[in-house]
N, C-alpha and C positions, 0 to 999 in steps of 0.2 A: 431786751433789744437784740434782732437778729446781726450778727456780723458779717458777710460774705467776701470783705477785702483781707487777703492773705498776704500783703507786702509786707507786713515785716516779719512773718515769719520764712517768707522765702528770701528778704535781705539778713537775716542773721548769721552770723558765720556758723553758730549751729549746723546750719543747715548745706553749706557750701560741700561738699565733697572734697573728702584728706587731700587729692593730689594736688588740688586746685586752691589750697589755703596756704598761703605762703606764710602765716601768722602761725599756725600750725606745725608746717613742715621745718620753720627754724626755732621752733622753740626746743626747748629742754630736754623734754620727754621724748622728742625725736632724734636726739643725739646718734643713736644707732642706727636708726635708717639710713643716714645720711652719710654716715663711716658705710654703710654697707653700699649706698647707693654709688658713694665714688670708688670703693673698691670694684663693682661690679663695670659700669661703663668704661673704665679703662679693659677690665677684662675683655669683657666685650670686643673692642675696637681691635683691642692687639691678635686676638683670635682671627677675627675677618682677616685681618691682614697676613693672617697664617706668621706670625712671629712666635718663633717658638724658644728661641734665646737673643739674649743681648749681651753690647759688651759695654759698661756702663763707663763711661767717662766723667770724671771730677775736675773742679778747680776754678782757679779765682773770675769773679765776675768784671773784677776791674781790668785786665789786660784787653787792651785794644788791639785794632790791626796794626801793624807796623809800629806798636808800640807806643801807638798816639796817646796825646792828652786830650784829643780832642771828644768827647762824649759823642759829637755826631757822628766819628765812625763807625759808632756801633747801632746795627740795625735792631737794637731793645735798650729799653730803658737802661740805667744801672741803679742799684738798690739806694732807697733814701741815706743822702750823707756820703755817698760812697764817692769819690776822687779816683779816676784814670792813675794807674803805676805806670806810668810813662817809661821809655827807653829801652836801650835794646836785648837788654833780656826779657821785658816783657815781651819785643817782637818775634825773639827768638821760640817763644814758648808755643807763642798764637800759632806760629808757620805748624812747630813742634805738632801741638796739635791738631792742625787742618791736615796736617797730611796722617796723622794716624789714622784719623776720621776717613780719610780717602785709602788708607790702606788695607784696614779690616774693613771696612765695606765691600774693596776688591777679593779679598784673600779668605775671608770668614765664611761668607753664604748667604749674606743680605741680600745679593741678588737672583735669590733662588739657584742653588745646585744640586740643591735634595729633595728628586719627588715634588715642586712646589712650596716647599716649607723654608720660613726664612729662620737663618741662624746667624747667630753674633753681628744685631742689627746694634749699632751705636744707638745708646740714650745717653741722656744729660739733663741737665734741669734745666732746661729751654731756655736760658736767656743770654745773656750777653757775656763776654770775655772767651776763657775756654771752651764754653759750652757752646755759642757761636760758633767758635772756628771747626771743633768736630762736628757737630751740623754739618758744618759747612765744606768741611772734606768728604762726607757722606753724599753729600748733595751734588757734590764732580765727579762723586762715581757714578750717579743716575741711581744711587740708592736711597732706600725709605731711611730714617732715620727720626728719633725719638726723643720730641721736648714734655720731660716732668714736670710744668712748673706750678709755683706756689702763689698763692693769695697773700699779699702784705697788704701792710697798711697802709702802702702809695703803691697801687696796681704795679706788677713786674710786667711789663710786656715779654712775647713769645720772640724769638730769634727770626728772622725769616727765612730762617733754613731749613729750621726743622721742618717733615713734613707733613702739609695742613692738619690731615685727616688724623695725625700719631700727633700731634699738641694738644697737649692736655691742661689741665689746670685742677690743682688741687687747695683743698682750703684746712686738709687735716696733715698736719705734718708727718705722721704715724703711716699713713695707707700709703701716701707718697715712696714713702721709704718702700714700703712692702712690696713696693711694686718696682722701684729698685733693686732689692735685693732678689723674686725669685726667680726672674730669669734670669738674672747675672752668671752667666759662663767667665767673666774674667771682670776685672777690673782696674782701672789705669786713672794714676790721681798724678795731675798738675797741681804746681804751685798755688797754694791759695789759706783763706782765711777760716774764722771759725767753721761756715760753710762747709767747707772744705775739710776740716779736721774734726766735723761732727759725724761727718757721713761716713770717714775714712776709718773711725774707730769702731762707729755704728757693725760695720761689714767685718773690722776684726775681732769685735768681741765675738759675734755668730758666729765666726768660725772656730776663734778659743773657744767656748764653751760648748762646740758641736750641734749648736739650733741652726744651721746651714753646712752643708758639705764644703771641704776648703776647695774655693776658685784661687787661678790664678792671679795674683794684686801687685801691680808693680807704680814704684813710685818715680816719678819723670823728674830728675836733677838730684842725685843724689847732695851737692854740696848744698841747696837749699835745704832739704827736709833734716840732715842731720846737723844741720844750728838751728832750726826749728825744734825739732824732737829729738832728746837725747836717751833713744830707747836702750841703748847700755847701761845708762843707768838704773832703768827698771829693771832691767838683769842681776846688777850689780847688786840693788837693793832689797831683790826678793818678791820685787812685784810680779813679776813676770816670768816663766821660764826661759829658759835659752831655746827653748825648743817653739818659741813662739816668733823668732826672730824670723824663722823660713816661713812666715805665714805672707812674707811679700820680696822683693828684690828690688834693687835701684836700677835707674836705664836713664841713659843720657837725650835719649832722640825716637822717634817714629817708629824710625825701623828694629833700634835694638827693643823697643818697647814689643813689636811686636814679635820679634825672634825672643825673645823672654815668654811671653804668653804660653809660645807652642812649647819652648824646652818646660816647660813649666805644667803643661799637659792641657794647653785650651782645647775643649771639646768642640765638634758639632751635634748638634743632636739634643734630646731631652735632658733637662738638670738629672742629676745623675740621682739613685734611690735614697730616700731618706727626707727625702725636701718635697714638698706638695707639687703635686703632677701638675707641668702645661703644657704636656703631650698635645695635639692638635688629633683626637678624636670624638 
């Protein structure tokens, strides 16, 4: 008996082409693609936009503006479980960092002063609390500014500050980083939680062990982080060198944060030799 109907072999996923199988592209075996595919499209995007360094900002997701309890000040979700730190240290932090966000953005090179190429453009991981407010101080200077942010298991929403075209969304927590870490010219961690002290060790182990050249890293409240972390101790007790204690400084505010960065040697310009080029050629 002759056949001449072909439908099911052109409805079989056999038959579909890679790009266009979404059964495919998330499976297993595709696990690499898909690390390369989102390393790639951030590369991509930050090039066009001729970003050639950043100054990455950390810190907690729960600080609101003025300190509120209230979750709809904040223009992104906050992470499942997570409760608003109410009061005026939290407002003090948010001001803290809206205006750093508006300060390197004025004083770094985000607004193109070199040749077109932008330098020590603020990131963050796009969402709500600190990461908001330098957004958001980025965004009063008329500067581009940069949301990393992550796939969970209750959607993060993006900030609405960062902007459009630089929000990104990642779903590998690995590439995310990566992408944090190689433009980073400096780095400036607010108060905040595991988030915040995964990423802050993440950047000093690379630099103690020299898989990154040392950036500038200063930490915002010194009485906060040393009753959180008592890195005398690791001194004391042989974890650590002493000589690893200068891999950061404490600063109380915006401005000492960022008169810290320059004594501290923030560069403009390409990450410095030894770390993968994002030269802009």
């Amino acid at each position: 008996m002759y056949i001449n109907d072909n439908a099911a072999q052109k409805d079989s996923d056999a038959f579909r082409l890679p790009v266009l199988d979404r059964d495919f592209l998330l499976g297993d075996s595709m696990r690499g693609v898909r690390l390369q595919l989102e390393y790639a499209k951030v590369e991509e995007r930050l090039r066009a936009w001729v970003v050639r360094s950043t100054i990455v900002v950390f810190g907690s997701a729960r600080v609101l503006p003025r300190g509120s309890q209230d979750q709809a000040e904040s223009t992104a979700t906050l992470p499942p479980g997570a409760v608003p730190r109410a009061g005026d240290q939290s407002a003090r932090w948010y001001e803290e960092a809206q205006r750093f966000g508006r300060i390197a953005s004025e004083r770094g090179g985000a607004l193109i002063s070199r040749g077109g190429i932008r330098d020590n453009v603020i990131a963050t991981g796009g969402g709500p609390g600190i990461m908001e407010a330098a957004n958001r101080g980025a965004s009063e200077a008329s500067a581009p500014s940069i949301g990393f942010n992550i796939g969970l298991p209750v959607e993060q929403q993006p900030n609405a500050y960062s902007t459009p075209d630089l929000t990104f969304q990642f779903h590998y927590f690995a590439v995310r980083k990566l992408h944090f870490a190689m433009r980073a010219n400096a780095l400036v961690v607010f108060p905040g939680g595991f988030g915040t002290l995964d990423e802050l060790f993440e950047l000093l182990t690379l630099m103690q062990t020299h898989k990154m050249p040392s950036i500038p890293v200063v930490l915002v409240d010194r009485s906060y982080w040393t009753r959180v972390i008592n890195f005398r101790t690791l001194v004391d007790e042989g974890m650590i060198a002493q000589a690893d204690l200068d891999l950061f400084s404490y600063v109380e505010n915006a401005e000492e944060a960022w008169q810290q960065l320059v004594k501290r040697g923030l560069k403009s310009g390409p990450r410095p030799p030894g770390y993968p080029s994002t030269s802009m050629d």
